[in-house]
C-alpha positions as CSV (number, residue, x, y, z in Angstrom):
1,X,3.2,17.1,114.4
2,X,2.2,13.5,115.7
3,X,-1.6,13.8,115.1
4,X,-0.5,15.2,111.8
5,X,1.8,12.8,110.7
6,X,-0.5,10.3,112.1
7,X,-3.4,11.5,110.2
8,X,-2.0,11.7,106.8
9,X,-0.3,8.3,107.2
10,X,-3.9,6.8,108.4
11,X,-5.5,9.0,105.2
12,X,-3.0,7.7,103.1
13,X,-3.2,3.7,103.8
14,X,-7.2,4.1,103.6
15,X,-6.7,5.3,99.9
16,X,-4.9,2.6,99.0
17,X,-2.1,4.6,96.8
18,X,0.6,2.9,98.4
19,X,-0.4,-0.6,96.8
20,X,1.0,-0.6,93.5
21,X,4.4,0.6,94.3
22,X,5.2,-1.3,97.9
23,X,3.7,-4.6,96.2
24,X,5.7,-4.4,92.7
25,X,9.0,-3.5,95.3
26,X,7.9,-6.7,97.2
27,X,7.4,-8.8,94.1
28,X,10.8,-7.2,92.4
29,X,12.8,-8.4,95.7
30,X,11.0,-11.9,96.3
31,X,11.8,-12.5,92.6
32,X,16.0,-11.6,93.7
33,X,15.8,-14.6,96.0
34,X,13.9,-16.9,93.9
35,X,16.6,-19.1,94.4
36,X,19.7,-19.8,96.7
37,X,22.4,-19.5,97.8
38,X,22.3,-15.5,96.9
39,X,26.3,-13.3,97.2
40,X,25.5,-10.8,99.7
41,X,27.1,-7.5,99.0
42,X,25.5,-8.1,95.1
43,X,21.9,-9.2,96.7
44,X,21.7,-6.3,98.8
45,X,22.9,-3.8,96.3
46,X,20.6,-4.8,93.6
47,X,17.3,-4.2,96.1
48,X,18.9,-0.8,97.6
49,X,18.2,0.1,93.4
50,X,15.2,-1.1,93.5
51,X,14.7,0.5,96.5
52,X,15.4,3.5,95.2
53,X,13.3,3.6,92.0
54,X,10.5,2.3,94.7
55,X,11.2,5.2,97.0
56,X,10.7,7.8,94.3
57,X,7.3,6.1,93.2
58,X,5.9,6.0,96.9
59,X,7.4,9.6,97.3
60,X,5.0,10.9,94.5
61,X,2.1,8.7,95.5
62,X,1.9,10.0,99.4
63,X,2.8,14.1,98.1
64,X,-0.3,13.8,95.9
65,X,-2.7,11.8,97.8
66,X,-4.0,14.9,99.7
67,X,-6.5,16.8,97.0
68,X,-5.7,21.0,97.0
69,X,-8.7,21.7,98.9
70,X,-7.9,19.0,101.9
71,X,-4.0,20.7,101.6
72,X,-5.1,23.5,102.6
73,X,-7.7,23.2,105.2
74,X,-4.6,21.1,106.9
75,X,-2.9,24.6,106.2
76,X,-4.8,25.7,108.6
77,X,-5.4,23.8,110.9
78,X,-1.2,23.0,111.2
79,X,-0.7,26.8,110.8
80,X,1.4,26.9,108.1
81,X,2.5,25.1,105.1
82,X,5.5,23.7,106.0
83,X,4.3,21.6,109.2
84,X,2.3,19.9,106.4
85,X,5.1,19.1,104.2
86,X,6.9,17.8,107.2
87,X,3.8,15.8,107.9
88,X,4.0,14.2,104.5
89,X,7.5,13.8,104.4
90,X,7.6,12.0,108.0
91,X,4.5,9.5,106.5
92,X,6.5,9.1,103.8
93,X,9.9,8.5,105.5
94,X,8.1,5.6,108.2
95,X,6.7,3.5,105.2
96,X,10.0,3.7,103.6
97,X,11.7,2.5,106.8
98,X,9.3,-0.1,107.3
99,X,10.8,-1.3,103.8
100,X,14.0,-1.5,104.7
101,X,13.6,-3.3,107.7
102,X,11.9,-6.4,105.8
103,X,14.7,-5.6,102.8
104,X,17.2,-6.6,104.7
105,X,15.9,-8.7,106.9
106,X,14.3,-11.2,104.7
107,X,16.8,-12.7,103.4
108,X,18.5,-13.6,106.4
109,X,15.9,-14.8,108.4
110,X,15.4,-17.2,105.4
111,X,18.3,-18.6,104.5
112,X,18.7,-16.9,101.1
113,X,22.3,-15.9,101.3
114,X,25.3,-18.4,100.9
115,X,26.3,-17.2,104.2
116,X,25.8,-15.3,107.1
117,X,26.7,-11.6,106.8
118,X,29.5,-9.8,108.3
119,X,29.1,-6.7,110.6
120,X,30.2,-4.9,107.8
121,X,27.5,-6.2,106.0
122,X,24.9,-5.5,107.9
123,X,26.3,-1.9,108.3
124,X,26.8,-1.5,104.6
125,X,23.1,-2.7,104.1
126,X,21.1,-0.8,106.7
127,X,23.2,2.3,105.5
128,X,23.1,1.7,101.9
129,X,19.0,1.0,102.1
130,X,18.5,4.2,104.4
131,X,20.5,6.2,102.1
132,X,19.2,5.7,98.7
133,X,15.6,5.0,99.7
134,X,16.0,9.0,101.6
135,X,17.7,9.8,98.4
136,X,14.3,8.3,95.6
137,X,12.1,10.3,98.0
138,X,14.2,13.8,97.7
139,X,14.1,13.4,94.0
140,X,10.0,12.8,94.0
141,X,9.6,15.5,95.7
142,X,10.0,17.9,92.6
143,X,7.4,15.9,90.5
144,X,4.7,16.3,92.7
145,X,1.4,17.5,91.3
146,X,2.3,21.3,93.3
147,X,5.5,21.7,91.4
148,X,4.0,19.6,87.5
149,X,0.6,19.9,87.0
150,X,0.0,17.1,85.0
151,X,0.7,13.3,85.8
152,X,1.5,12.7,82.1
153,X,4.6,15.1,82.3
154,X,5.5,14.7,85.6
155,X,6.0,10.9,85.4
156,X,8.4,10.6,82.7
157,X,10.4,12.9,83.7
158,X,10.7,10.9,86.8
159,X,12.1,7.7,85.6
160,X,14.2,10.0,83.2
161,X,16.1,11.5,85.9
162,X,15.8,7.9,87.8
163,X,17.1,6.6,85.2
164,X,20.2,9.0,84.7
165,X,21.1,8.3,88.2
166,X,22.2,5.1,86.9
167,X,24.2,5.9,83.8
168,X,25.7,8.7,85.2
169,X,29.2,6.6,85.6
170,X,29.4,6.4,81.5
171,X,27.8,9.7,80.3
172,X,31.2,11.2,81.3
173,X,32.8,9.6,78.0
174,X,29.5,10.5,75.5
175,X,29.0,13.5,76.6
176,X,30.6,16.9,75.2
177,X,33.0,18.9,77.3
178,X,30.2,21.8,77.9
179,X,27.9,19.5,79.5
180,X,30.4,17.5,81.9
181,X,28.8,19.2,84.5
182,X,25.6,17.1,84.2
183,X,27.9,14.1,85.9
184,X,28.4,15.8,89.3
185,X,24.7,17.1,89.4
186,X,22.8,14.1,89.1
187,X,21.7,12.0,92.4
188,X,24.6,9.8,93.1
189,X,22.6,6.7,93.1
190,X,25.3,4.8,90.8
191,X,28.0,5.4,92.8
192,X,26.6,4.0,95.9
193,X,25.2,0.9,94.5
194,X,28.5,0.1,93.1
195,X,30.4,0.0,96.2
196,X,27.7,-1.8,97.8
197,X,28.5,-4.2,94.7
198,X,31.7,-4.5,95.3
199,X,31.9,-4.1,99.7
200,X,34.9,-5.2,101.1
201,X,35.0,-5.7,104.9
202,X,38.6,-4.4,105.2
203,X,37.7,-1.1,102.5
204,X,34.9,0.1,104.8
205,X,35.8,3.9,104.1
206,X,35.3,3.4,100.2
207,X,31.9,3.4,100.9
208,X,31.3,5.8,104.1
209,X,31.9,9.1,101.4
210,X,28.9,7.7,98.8
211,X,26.5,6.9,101.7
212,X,27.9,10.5,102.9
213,X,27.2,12.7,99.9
214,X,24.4,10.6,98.7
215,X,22.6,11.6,102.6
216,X,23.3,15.2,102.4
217,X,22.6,15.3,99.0
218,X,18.8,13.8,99.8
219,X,18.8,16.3,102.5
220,X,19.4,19.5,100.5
221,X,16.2,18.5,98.5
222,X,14.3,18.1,101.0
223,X,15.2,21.7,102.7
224,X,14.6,22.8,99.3
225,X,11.6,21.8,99.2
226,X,10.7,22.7,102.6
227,X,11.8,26.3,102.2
228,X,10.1,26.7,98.9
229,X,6.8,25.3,100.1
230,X,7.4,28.1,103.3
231,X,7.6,30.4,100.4
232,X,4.3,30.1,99.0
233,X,2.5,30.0,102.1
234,X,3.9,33.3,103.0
235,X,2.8,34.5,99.3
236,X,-0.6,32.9,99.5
């Protein structure tokens, strides 16, 4: 699984794919701390959105940098489909990290914010960032090229759904009684970022259920799409 992992992470820097969503993230973020003094719980909870929207974009770029013929001959050479998915999902999951770690790092180590963080800062933040970033990757997942053929389609209804993630706290009073149930399955992005907005050091637990149910919601994705891709190798 390290070769692997290593080998589609090395095949997926060489093509370059990566460049136009971690550079817009990077330019999105710098552009937050254009100038100081920054609020921390607001700075932080504004780039875990971005962050997320980014996720999803790199998501889709590293499931469809592999071409059908190179996906399977990894096939079988792995000896079966999931250890592939795995593969990409781990390449995936170490560039994201990588992300966070200069997310919410940069602004410290430069002075941007009006003040040192707390300990629950820095726990709200690394959680927050982990959480949401997992979270835009499960969602990509179902937008890859194996699941919607066509880029064209697949694409807007990416940043349709990414998008609904973020409304989801007022559809509940435009929306008809027969489709309330929208509201509780969309990816709880919004709830997340707003009580990173508004983190309290002595309310800790009002966040520890979003970062909760937004993890395990990222994580039945992912075994979804884990056991489905197990499902067509055993077909094909």
């Amino acid at each position: 699984m390290i070769h692997l992992t290593r080998y589609l992470l090395r095949h997926y820097i060489r093509s370059q794919k990566y460049f136009a969503p971690v550079v817009m993230y990077v330019i999105a973020m710098l552009l937050i701390y254009s100038y100081r003094p920054n609020p921390v719980a607001d700075s932080y909870s504004v780039t875990a959105m971005l962050l997320f929207f980014g996720s999803a974009w790199l998501g889709l770029t590293v499931m469809n940098a592999e071409p059908a013929g190179q996906i399977q001959l990894l096939v079988l050479h792995a000896g079966n489909r999931r250890k592939v998915i795995l593969g990409q999902l781990w390449c995936a999951w170490l560039i994201l990290c990588a992300l966070v770690v200069i997310t919410v790092l940069y602004p410290v180590m430069f002075g941007m914010f009006e003040r040192p963080p707390t300990g629950g800062e820095w726990m709200m933040a690394w959680s927050g960032h982990l959480a949401l970033s997992l979270l835009g990757l499960g969602v990509s997942l179902f937008f890859q090229k194996s699941y919607v053929s066509r880029f064209s389609r697949s694409l807007p209804g990416l940043i349709v759904l990414l998008l609904l993630s973020f409304v989801q706290g007022s559809l509940t009073s435009h929306l008809p009684e027969w489709l309330q149930w929208l509201n509780k399955v969309l990816p709880p992005a919004f709830y997340l970022v707003r009580e990173m907005m508004i983190f309290e050091e002595v309310k800790w637990g009002a966040i520890l259920l979003p970062i909760i149910w937004t993890v395990l919601y990222a994580f039945v994705l992912l075994s979804i799409h884990v056991w489905l891709s197990g499902r067509r190798d055993i077909r094909s």
